[in-house]
C-alpha positions in Angstrom: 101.9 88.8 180.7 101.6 92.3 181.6 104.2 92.3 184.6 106.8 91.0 181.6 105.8 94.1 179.4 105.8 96.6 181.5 109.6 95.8 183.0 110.7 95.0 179.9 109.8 98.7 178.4 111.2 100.4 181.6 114.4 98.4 180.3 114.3 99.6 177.3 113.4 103.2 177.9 116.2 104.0 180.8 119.6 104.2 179.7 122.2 101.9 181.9 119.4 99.5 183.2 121.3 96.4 184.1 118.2 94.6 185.4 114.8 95.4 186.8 112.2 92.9 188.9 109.0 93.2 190.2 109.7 91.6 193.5 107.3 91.0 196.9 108.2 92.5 200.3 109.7 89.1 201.1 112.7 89.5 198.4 110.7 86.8 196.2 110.9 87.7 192.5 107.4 87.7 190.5 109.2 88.5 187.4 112.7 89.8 186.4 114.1 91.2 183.4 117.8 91.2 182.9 120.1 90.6 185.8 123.3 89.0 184.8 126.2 89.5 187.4 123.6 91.5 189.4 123.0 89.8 192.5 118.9 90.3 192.4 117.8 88.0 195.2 120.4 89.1 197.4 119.4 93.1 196.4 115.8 92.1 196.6 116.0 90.3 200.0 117.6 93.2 201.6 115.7 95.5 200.5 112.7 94.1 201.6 114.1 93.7 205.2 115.2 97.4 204.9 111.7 98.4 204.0 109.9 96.6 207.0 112.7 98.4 209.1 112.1 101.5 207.9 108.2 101.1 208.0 108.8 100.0 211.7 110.7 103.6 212.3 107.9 105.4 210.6 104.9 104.0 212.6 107.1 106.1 215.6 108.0 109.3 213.2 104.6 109.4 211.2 106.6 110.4 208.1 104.3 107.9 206.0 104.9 104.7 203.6 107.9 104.6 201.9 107.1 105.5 198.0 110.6 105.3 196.7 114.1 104.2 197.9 117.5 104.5 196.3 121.0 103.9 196.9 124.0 104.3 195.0 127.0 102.3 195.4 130.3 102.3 193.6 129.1 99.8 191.0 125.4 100.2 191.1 122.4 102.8 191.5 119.7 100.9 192.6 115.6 102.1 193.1 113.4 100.6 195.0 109.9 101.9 194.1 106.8 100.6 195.4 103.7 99.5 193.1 101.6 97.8 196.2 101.8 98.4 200.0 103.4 94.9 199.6 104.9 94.5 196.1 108.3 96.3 194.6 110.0 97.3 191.5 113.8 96.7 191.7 115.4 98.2 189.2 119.7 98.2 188.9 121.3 100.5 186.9 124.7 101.6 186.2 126.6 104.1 187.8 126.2 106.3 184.6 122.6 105.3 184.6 120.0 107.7 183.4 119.3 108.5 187.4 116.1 111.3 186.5 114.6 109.2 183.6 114.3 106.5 186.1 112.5 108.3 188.7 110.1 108.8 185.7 109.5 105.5 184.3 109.2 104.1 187.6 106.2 106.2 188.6 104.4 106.0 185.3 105.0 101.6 185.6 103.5 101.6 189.4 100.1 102.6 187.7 100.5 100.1 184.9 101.4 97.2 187.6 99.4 98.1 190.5 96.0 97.2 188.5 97.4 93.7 187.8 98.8 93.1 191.3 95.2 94.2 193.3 
C-alpha cells in the first residue's frame, strides 16, 4: 500500500523519527509506522481538535488553512503537516531529531499521499 511506503521512507530518511501516522482530522489513524511508548492516538486526537480550533480562529483572522503545525516538548518534537484539507501526517521525533530535514520530507510526502487520499 502506498500510505505504508511513503511513511515508512519518511522513517527512514529523518534522523530521530520515533513514529509517524497518516491520521484523519478526527485523531483516527489510517496507517502508522513506529510508535512504541509514543502515545499516537492521544497526539493524534489532540491535534486534530487543535486544528479545528485553530481553523475556527482563522475563518475570523483570514490567515488561511493551516499547512504545517509543530510543537516541541521536553521529550518530543512533533509535526503536524497536512496532506488533505481533512487528512494529516503525524510525525514524532526526538528531541535531537533532524528538525529541518523533517520540514523537507514532510512536504515532498504530502504530494505522494494526497493523490492516494483524493
Amino acid at each position: 500500500m502506498v500510505f505504508r511506503e511513503v511513511l515508512t521512507g519518511l522513517r527512514d530518511r529523518i534522523e530521530g523519527t520515533l513514529a509517524v501516522s497518516l491520521i484523519g482530522l478526527d485523531g483516527i489513524a489510517v496507517e502508522t509506522i513506529g510508535g512504541g511508548d509514543v502515545p499516537l492516538d492521544v497526539l493524534g486526537a489532540e491535534f486534530g481538535s487543535f486544528i479545528k480550533s485553530i481553523r475556527h480562529a482563522n475563518t475570523e483572522l483570514d490567515t488561511g488553512d493551516v499547512v504545517q503545525f509543530s510543537l516541541v516538548t521536553e521529550k518530543y518534537v512533533t509535526f503536524l503537516s497536512a496532506v488533505t484539507p481533512e487528512y494529516y501526517i503525524l510525525l514524532v521525533l526526538r528531541p535531537d531529531g533532524n528538525y529541518g530535514r523533517a520540514r523537507f520530507e514532510l512536504s515532498k510526502a504530502k504530494h505522494l499521499l494526497r493523490d492516494e487520499l483524493i
